[in-house]
KEBA-201718 format. One record per residue (C-alpha): x negated, y negated, z negated; residue in one letter. Coordinates in steps of 0.2 Angstrom, whole numbers, plus 2048, in hexadecimal, padded with zeros to 3 digits. Layout:
BEGIN
XYZA...
END
This chain:
BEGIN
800800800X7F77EE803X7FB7E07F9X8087D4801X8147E6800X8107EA7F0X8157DB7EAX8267D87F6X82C7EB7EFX8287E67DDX8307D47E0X83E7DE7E8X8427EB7DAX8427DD7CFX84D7D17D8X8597E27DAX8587E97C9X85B7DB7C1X86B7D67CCX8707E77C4X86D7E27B3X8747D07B3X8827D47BFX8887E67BAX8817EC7AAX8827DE79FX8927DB7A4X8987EC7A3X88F7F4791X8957E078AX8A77E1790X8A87F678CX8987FB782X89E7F0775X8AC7F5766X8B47EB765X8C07F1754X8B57FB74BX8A47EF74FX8947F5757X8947FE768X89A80E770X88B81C771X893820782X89B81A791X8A482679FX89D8237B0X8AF81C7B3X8AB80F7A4X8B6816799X8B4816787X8B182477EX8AF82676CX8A3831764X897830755X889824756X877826754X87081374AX862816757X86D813766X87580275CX8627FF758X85D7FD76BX86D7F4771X86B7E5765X8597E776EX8647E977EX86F7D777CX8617CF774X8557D1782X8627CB78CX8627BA785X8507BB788X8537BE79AX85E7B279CX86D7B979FX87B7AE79CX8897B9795X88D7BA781X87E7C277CX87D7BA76BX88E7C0767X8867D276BX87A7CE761X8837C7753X8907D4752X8837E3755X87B7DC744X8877DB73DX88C7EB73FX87C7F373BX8797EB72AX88B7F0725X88D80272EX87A809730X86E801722X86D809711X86C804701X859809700X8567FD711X85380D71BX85F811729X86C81E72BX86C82C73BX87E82A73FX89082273CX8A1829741X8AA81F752X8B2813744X8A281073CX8A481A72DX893823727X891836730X88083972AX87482F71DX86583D724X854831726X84D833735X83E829738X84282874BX85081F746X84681173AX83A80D748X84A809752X8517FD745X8407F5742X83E7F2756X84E7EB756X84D7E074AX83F7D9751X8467D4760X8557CD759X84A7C274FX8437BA75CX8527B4763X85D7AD753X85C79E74CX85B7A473CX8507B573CX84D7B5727X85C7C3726X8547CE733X8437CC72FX8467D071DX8507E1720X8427E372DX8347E3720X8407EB711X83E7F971EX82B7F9722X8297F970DX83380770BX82C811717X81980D712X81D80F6FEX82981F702X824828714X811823715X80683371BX7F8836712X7EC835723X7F582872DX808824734X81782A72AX82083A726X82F84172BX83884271DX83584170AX83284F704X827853712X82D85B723X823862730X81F86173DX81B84E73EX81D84774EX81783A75AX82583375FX82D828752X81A82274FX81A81C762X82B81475EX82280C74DX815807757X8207FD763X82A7F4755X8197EF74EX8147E775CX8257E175DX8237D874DX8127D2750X8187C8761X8287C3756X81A7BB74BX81D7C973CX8107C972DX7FE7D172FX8057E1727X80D7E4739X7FE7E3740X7F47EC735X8027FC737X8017FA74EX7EF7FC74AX7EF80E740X7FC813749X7F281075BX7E3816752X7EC82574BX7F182A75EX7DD828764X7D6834758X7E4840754X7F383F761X7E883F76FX7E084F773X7CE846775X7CA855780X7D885678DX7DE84478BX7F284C787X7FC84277BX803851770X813850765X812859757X80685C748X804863736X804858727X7F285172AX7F784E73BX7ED860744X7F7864754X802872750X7FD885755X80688F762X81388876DX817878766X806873767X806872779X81586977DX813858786X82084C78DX81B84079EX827832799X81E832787X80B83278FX814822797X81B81A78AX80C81C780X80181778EX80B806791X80980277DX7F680677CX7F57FA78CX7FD7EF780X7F57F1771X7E27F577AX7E47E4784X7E97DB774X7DB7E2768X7CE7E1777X7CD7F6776X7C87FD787X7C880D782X7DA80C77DX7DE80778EX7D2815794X7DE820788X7EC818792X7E581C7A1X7E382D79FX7F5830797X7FC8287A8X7F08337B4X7F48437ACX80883F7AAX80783A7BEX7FA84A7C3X8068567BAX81684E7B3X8208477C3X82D8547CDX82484F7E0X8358507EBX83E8457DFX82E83B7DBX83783B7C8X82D83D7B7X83484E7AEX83785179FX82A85D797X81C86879CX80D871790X7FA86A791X7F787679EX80386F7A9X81187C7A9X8208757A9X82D87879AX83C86D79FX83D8667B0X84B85B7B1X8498487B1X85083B7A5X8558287ABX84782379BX83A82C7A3X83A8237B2X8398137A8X82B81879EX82181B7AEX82580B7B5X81F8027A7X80F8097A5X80A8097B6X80F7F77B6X8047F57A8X7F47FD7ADX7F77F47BDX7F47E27B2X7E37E87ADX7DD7F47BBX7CA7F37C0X7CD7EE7D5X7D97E97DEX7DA7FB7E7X7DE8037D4X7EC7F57D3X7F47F97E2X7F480B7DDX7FC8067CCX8087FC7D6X80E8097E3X8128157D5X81B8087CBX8258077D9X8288187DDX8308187CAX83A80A7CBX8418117DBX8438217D1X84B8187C4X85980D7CFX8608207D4X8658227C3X8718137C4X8768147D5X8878197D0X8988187D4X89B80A7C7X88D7FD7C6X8887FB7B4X88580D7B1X87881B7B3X87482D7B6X86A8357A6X8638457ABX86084B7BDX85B85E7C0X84C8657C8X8568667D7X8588547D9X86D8567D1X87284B7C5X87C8517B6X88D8497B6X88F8437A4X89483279CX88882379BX87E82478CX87B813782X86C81777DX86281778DX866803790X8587FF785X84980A791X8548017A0X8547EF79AX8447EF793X83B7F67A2X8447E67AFX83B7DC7A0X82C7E37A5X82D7E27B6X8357D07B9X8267CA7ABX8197D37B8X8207CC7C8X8217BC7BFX8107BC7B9X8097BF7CBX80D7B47DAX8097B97EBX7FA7B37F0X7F27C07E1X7F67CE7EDX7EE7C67FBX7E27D0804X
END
């Protein structure tokens, strides 16, 4: 790809995608997605937009007070404070308890269903918060639920090594992926302009995945370990999920860029290479779901998040690639995952997405899930902020 097409198709998938969000999703998730009797929002959408009420996970209330939230930031000019408002609203009276931890889930009408800690969960409602404090005009409440949660899970959840446990009393195995969800509320909070402690925690947990989620051999991020954070034995040792080794590369860009760390983006650069090598069904060009360290493949359907993942980190390594001709290659795979992506929400009403497609390149037919508006929104952030941040003549030849 030379330059003047890599940045018409990135300039194009931006100007598309966010025509999407402003002109169907927004509209849609604010008009539907909302309850409005019972507060908070619906964990589901049929692909006909019809509401239909389940049980409610706090992570997926979590990430759409991100959702509205980042919408103001964008611009958008519906009632995204209202969203916003209400969504808070609802989460301090239906999802936070007593101790500032959250709960797992609430009944349709809000009601507690289950008071389970889940430390997935707390990264969620720390990661919102952050971002609803950057847009209020008065952040003090949500910064001081947010750091009543961050203390509670230091004094209470703190592993003896690094990161945080999974429950208290102990519960193996500990995992990766509510520490790359910590991680990114940290950072959160530190853009936000958080307290040092913020900080200090993004840097254990970035430093916790160089030397102990990493396989320093094979350069596979590995998701779940013993109580002093050793890779399990056996099978669940091996497992390895693409859109994760995404995710994480994209938030050790960050962190690595930040901190002046080239061998975290080195780190980052590995995870993408071995996600895109083995990870990525090749007649559907879509990042599946799991495979083992050898590159066997465990599960090979696709997930809408997936595709996100891989277009954010590509875009990221793109930002600090050595040469031009290692851009452009970023760039084209970027591409190829936001093209990836817009499949998922090329539906028969606009607003909505596909979740899962199958090996075969058939989507399941199932209702829209809340929860994935958060990966969608967050990776048109991305890419509208890269377009943005580089005008055409940077890709002359």
């Amino acid at each position: 790809m030379d330059r003047p097409d890599a940045f018409s198709d990135m300039a194009a998938l931006s100007e598309q995608s966010t025509a999407w969000l402003f002109d169907a999703a927004l509209p849609l998730w604010w008009c539907h997605g909302i309850d409005r009797v019972n507060g908070g929002f619906h964990e589901v959408l049929g692909l006909d937009g019809r509401i239909i009420p389940t049980e409610r996970r706090v992570r997926v209330t979590a990430r759409q007070i991100f959702a509205f939230a980042l919408a103001g930031k964008l611009g958008w000019h519906g009632d995204w404070r209202g969203a916003v408002d209400d969504g808070l609203a609802y989460f301090f009276r239906a999802c936070v308890l007593p101790s500032g931890a959250v709960r797992k889930l609430t009944n349709a009408d809000g009601s507690p269903k289950d008071d389970t800690f889940c430390l997935y969960d707390q990264a969620f409602a720390l990661f919102a918060l952050a971002e609803a404090a950057s847009m209020l005009n008065d952040r003090a409440p949500v910064e001081a639920a947010a750091v009543k949660l961050r203390d509670l899970l230091i004094d209470r959840y703190k592993n003896p090594v690094a990161g945080f446990e999974e429950a208290n009393p102990r519960s193996l195995p500990l995992k990766a992926n509510p520490h790359m969800h910590l991680f990114e509320a940290c950072l959160a909070w530190e853009e936000v302009g958080g307290d040092a402690t913020w900080s200090r925690l993004a840097d254990e947990i970035a430093e916790l995945c160089l030397s102990r989620l990493i396989d320093r051999r094979t350069g596979w991020l590995k998701e779940y370990f013993d109580g002093d954070w050793i890779v399990m034995a056996g099978d669940p040792g091996r497992i390895c999920e693409p859109g994760h080794q995404f995710e994480w590369s994209w938030l050790l860009t960050r962190w690595g860029t930040a901190r002046r760390r080239p061998e975290a983006i080195a780190a980052a650069r590995t995870l993408t290479a071995l996600a895109e090598a083995h990870g990525i069904n090749r007649r559907e060009q879509m990042a599946i779901m799991e495979i083992t360290d050898d590159g066997r493949i465990n599960d090979g359907t696709a997930r809408l998040w997936s595709q996100t993942e891989r277009l954010k980190s590509n875009l990221a390594l793109a930002d600090v690639a050595a040469d031009a001709a290692e851009r452009d290659r970023y760039l084209a795979t970027a591409v190829t995952a936001g093209r990836a992506l817009l499949r998922f929400l090329d539906v028969e009403t606009p607003g909505l997405w596909r979740d899962r497609m199958q090996p075969d390149g058939c989507f399941d037919i199932e209702p829209a899930p809340a929860s994935s508006f958060y990966h969608i929104i967050y990776a048109i952030d991305q890419l509208r902020g890269f377009v943005a941040a580089c005008p055409t003549s940077a890709f002359a030849p």
